[in-house]
C-alpha positions in Angstrom: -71.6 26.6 147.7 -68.9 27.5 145.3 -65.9 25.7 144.4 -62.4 26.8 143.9 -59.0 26.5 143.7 -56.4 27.8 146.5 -52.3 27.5 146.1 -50.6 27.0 149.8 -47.1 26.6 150.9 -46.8 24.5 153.4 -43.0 23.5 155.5 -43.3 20.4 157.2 -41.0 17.9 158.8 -41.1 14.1 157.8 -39.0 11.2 158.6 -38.3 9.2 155.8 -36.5 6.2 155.8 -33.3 5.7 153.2 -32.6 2.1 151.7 -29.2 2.8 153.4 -30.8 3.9 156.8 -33.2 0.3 156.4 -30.5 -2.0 155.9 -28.6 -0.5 158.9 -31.5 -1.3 161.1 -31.9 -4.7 159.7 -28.5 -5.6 160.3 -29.5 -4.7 164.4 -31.5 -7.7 164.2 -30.1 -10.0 162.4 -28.7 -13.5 164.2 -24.9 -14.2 164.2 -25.4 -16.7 161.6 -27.7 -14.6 159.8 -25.4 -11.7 159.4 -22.5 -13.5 158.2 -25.1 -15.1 155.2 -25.7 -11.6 154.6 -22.1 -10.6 154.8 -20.3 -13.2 152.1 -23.8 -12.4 150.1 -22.9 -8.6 149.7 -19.1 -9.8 149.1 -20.1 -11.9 146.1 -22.7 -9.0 144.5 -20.7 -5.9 144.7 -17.4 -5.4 143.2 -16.1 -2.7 145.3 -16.3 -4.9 148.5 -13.8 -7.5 149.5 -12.2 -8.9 152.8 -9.7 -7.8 154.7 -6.4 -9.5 154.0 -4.7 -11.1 157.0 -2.3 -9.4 159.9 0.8 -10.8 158.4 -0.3 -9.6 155.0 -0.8 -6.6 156.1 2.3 -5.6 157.8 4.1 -5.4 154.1 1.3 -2.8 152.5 3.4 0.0 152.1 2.6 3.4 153.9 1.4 5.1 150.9 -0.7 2.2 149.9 -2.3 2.6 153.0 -2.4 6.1 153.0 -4.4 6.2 149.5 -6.7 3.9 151.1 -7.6 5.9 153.8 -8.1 8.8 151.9 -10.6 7.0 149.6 -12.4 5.8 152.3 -12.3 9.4 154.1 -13.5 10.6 151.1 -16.5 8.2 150.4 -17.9 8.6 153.8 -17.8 12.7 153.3 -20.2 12.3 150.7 -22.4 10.6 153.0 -24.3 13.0 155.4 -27.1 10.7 156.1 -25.0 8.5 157.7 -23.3 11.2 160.1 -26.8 12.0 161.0 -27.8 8.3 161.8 -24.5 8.2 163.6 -24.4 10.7 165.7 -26.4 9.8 169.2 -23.9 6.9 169.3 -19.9 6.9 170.4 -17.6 3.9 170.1 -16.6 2.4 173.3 -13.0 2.0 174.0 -13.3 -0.5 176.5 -14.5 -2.5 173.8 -11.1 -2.4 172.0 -9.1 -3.2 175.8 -11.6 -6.4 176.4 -9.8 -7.8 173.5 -6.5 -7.9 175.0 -7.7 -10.4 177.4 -9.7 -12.5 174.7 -8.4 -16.0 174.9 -8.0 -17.6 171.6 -10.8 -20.0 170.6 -10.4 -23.2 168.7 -13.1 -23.8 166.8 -13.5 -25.9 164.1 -15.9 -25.8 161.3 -19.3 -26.5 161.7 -19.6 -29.5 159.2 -16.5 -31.0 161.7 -18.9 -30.2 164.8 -22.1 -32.4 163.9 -23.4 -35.0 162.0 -26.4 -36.3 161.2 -28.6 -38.1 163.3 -30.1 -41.5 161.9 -34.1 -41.3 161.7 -36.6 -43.9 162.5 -37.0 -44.7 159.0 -33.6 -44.8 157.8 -32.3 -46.7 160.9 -35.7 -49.6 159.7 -34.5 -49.6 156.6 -30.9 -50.4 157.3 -32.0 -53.5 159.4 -34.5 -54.8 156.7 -32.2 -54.6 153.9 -29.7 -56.7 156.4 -32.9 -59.2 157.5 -33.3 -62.7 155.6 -36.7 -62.0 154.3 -36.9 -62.3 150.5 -37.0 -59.8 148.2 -40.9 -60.1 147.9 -41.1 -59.7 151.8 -38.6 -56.9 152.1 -40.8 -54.6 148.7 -43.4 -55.3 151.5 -41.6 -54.4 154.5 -40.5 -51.0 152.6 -44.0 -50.2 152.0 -45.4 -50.8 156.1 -41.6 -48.4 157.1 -43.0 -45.8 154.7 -46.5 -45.9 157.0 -44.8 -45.5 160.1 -45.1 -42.1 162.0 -42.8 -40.4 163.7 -43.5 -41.8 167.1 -43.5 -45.0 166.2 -47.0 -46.8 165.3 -48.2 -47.4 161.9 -50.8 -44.9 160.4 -52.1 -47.2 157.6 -54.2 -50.9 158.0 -53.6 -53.9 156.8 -55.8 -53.9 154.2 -54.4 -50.3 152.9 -50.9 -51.9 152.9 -51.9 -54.8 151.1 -53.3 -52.7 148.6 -50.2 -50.5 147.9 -48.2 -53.7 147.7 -50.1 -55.5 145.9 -50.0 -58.7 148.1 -51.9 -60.6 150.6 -53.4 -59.1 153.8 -51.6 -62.0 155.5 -48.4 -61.4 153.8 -48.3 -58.6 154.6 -49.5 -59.0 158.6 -46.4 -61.8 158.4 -43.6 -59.4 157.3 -45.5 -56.8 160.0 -44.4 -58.8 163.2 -40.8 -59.0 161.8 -41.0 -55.4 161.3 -42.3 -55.0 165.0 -39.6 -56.9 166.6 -37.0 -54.9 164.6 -35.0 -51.9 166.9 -36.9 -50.3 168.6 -39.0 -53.1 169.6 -42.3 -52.3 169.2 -42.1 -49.9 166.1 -45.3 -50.4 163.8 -47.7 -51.1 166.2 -51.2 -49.8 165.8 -51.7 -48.2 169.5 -49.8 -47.9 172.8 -51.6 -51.9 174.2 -49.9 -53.5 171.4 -46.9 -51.7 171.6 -46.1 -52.8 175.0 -47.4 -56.5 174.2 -44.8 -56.5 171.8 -41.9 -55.6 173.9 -43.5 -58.0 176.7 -43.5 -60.9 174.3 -39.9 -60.0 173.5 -38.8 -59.9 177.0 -40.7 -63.0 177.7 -43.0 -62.2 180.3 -46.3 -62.8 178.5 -46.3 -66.1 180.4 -47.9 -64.0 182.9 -51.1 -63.6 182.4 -52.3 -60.8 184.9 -49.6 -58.9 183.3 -50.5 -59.3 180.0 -54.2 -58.2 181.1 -53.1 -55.2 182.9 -51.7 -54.3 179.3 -54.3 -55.3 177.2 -57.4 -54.0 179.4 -56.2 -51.3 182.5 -53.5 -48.7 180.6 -56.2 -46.4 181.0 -57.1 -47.2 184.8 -53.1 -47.4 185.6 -52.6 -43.7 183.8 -55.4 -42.0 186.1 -53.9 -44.0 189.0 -57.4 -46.1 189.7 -55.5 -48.7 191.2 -58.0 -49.9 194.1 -60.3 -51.5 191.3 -57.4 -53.4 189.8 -56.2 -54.5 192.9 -59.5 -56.3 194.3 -59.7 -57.5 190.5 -56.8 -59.9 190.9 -56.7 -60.2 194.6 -53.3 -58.4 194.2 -51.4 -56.6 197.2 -50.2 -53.1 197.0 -46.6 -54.4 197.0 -47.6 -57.0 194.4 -48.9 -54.9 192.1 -46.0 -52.4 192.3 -43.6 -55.0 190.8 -46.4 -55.4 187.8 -46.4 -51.3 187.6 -42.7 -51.5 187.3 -42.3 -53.7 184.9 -44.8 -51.7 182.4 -42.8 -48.3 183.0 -40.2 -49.7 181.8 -41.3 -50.0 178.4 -41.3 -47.8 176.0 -44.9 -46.6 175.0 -43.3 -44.4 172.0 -41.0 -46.4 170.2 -40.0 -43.8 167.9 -39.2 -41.1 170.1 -35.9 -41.3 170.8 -34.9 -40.5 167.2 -36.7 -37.4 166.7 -37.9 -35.9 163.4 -36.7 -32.1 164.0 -33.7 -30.7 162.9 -31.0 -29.5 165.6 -30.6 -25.9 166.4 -27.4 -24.7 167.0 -26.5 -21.9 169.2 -23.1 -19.6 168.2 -22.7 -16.9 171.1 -22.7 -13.4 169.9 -20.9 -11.9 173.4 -18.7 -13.8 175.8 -18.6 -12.9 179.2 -15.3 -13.6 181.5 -14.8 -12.6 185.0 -11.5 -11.8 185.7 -10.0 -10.1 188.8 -14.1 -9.4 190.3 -14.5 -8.1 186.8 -16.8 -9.2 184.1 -15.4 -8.7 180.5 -17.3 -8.2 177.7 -16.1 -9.9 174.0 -18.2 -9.9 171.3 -18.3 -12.9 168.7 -16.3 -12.2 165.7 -14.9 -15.4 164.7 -15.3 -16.8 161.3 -17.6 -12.8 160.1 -15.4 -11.4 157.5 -13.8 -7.9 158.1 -14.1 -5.7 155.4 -12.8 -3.0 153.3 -13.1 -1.1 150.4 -11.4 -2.9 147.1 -8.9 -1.2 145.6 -11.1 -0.8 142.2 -12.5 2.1 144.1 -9.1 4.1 142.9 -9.6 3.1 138.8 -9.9 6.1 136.5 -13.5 6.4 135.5 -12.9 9.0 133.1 -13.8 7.0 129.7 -16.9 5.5 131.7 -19.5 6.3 130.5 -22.1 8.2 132.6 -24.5 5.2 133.5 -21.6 3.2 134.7 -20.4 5.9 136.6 -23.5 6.3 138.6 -23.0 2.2 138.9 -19.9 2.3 140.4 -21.0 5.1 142.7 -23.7 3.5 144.0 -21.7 0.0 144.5 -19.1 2.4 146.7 -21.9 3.9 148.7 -23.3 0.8 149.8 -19.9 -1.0 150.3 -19.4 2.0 152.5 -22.8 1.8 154.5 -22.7 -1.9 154.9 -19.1 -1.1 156.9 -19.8 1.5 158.8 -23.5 -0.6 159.8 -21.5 -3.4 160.9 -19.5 -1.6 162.6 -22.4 0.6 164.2 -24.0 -3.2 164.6 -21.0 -4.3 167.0 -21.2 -0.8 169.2 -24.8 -1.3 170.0 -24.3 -5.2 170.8 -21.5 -3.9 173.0 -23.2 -1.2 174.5 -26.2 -3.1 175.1 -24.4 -6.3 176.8 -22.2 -3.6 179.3 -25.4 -2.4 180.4 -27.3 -6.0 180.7 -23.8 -6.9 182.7 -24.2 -3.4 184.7 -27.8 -4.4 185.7 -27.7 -8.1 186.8 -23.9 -8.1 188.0 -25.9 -10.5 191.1 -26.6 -12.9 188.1 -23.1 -13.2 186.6 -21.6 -14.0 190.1 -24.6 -15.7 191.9 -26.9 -17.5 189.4 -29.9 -17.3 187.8 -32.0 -17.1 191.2 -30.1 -13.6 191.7 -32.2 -12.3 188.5 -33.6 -9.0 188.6 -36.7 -7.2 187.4 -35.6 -5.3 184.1 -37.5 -3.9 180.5 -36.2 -2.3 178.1 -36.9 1.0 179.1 -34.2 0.5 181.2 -31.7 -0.4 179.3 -32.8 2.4 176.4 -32.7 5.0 178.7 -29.2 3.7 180.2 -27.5 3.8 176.9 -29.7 6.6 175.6 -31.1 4.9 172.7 -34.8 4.0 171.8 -36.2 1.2 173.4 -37.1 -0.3 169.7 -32.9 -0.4 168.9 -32.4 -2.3 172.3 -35.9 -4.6 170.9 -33.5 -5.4 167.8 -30.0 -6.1 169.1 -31.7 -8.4 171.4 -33.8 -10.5 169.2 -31.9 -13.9 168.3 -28.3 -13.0 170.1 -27.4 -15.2 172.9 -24.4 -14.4 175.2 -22.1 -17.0 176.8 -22.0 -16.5 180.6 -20.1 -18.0 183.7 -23.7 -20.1 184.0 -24.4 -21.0 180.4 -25.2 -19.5 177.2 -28.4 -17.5 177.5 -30.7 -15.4 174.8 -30.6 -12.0 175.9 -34.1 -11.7 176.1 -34.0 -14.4 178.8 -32.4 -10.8 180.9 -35.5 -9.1 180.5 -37.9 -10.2 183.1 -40.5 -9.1 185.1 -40.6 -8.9 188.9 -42.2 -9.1 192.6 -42.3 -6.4 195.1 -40.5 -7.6 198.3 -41.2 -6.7 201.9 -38.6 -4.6 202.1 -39.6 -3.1 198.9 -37.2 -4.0 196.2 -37.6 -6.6 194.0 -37.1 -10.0 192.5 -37.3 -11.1 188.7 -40.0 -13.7 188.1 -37.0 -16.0 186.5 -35.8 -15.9 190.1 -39.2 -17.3 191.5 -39.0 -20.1 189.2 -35.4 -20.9 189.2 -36.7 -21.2 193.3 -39.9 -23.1 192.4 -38.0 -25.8 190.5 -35.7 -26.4 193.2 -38.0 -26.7 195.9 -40.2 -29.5 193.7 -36.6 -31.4 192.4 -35.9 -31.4 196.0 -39.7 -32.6 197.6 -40.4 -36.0 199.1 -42.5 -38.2 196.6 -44.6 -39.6 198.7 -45.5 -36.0 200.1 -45.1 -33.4 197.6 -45.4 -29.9 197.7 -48.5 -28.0 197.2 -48.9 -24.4 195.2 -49.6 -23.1 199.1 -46.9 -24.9 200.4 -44.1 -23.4 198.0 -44.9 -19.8 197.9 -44.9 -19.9 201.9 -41.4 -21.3 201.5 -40.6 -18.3 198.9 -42.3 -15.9 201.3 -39.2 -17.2 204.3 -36.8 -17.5 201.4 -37.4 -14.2 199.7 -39.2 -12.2 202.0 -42.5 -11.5 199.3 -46.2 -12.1 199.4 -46.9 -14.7 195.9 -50.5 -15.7 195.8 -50.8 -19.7 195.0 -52.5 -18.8 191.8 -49.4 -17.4 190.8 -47.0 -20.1 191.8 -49.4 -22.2 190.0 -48.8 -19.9 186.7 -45.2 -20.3 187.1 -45.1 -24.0 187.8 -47.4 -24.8 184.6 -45.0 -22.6 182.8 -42.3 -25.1 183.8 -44.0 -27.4 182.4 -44.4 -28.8 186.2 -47.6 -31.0 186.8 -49.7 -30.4 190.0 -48.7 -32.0 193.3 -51.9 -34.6 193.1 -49.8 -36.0 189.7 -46.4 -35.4 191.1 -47.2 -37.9 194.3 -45.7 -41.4 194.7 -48.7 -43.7 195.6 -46.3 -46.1 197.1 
């Protein structure tokens, strides 16, 4: 078979993305806090961007001032027919403009002024050893068990380990230990949940009590799986008797170190607010404390003795000041348009509640704004919208649904929003079973849910089962 060599000419299509085109996208999804990171990051690199200069500041530019401005600006965005053709399947949306003559002003402080730090377990030991009257031996000791302590609470090291690191005596080191355990929270450094509670029980004391302190030392296990028959023919006890014993023990606290938490706060800044006002719902989006920008005033400086490489420099500095603009502003139309058409679809949410949530993808919203699904995908991933019934990530809109009798439908949010308020709401002595609660959703909703899947739901509650949920007494 012979071999040879063929020229062809061949016209094909090909989308290809620009850098400009990329960051435009990547600014879709992009948190609030995020964005304005990437904001004063792009103010401090390029010369040709800067902030807008205040209203007041503003009213004494000069019409010609402002006139050469615009004309730069016009002129720079010419040049730029990739970004017309990004642009053109989307139109800004003059309501958004008229919401914001109903925008009430928000005082909000700084962040720093909103927070501060929460004490952790080991700081907050620390602080009470320094202030104890053990010697300065004793408290090098005590430093050394604090730095052994886990997160919830019990010691992760033994005696003899400790001993080692501090070069003392194991019972040196087991004396400074029960100072250590009776610091706050009582309890901290023990070595498992039966000692834990001894502790406390000691501290309280109720140790005199001897069935109580065998309960502790020898039945946590029975009195977690509820084996109480067993215990109660053990010490000749009474149901009512053994209730006060059961009472006194779940008022401990197994995890000593829980309440301080070792995981940093998140913090939640709205990206839309939504107001009713005269049986309307107004849409404002989030601008507070995101720089507006412009284009610097270097953008007019005669180039002329430049020499070729800065040219193309300042060029390319001015083409991506001006992308990064129009993006953001192209960034604030899609959020907008995206939130009218969330409002537009669950208007039975905004007045009625979460249990008034309806089925909805993003297919529908896409196809309601005309934009691909993916964009919609973006603008919603990490933005949160303030509503009349909390702040809520606008993923939480998105939800499946169940076919009703009548043939419309319900979002599954609805189902459990329903589920938990029939269990918050059950008698603990006689709580409700899977069975039991999707009959009560088929007379309260009017659909057919199978127990397997008001089991799903309640386990994704983080809900336990009716058998755990019931009140032996």
């Amino acid at each position: 078979m012979a071999l040879e060599l063929r020229q062809q000419l061949k016209l094909s299509q090909q989308l290809i993305m620009t850098p400009q085109l990329q960051q435009a996208i990547k600014l879709l999804q992009l948190s609030r806090i995020e964005l304005m990171e990437t904001v004063q990051q792009e103010l401090q690199e390029n010369p040709f961007l800067e902030e807008s200069i205040a209203e007041d500041a503003a009213s004494s530019e000069t019409e010609d001032e402002r006139s050469r401005e615009d004309d730069a600006y016009g002129t720079e965005l010419a040049r730029n027919a990739d970004w017309e053709d990004y642009l053109g399947e989307f139109a800004s949306t003059p309501k958004l403009m008229q919401s914001r003559e109903f925008e009430a002003v928000e005082e909000i402080s700084s962040l720093e002024a909103r927070y501060t730090a929460k004490p952790t377990l080991e700081g907050h030991l620390l602080w009470q050893l320094r202030l104890s009257t053990l010697t300065d031996a004793q408290k090098a000791i005590g430093e050394v068990i604090i730095g052994n302590i886990e997160p919830t609470g019990y010691l992760s090291a033994t005696i003899e380990e400790i001993s080692e690191m501090c070069l003392a005596s194991p019972n040196e080191v087991r004396s400074v230990l029960e100072h250590v355990q009776l610091f706050d929270p009582v309890g901290v450094a023990a070595r498992d949940a039966s000692e834990c509670l001894l502790i406390q029980v000691k501290n309280l004391h109720y140790d005199r009590d001897a069935i109580l302190v065998e309960l502790i030392q020898s039945h946590l296990g029975d009195i977690e799986e509820k084996r109480y028959k067993p215990i109660l023919r053990k010490f000749k006890l009474t149901m009512y008797e053994f209730k006060e014993y059961l009472d006194i023990i779940q008022s401990l606290e197994p995890m000593p170190g829980a309440s301080f938490g070792g995981g940093e706060p998140t913090y939640v800044s709205p990206d839309i607010f939504v107001h009713k006002m005269d049986n309307e719902f107004i849409i404002i989006l989030n601008d507070e404390g995101l720089p507006q920008l412009m284009l610097s005033d270097l953008c007019q400086m005669d180039t002329k003795l430049s020499s070729e490489k800065d040219k193309e420099f300042c060029s390319e500095k001015i083409r991506s000041a001006t992308w990064l603009i129009k993006a953001l502003q192209q960034r604030n139309r899609t959020l907008y348009k995206v939130a009218e058409s969330i409002v537009r679809y669950q208007k039975k949410f905004f007045e009625d509640g979460v249990t008034k949530l309806v089925p909805l993808i993003l297919k529908d919203i896409a196809d309601d704004i005309e934009m691909h699904e993916s964009t919609v995908s973006r603008i919603t991933t990490n933005k949160y919208m303030a509503t009349p019934h909390g702040i809520f990530e606008l993923k939480f809109f998105f939800n499946s649904g169940l076919e009703l009798d009548d043939g419309t439908h319900v979002g599954s949010e609805s189902v459990k929003a329903l589920i938990k308020k029939y269990i918050s709401e059950e008698n603990s002595k006689e709580p409700l079973s899977d069975e039991r609660i999707g009959e009560m959703l088929k007379d309260s909703l009017k659909v057919n849910i199978a127990r397997r899947t008001v089991a799903k739901y309640r386990t994704a509650l983080d809900i336990p089962s009716s058998s755990r949920r019931k009140d032996h007494f």
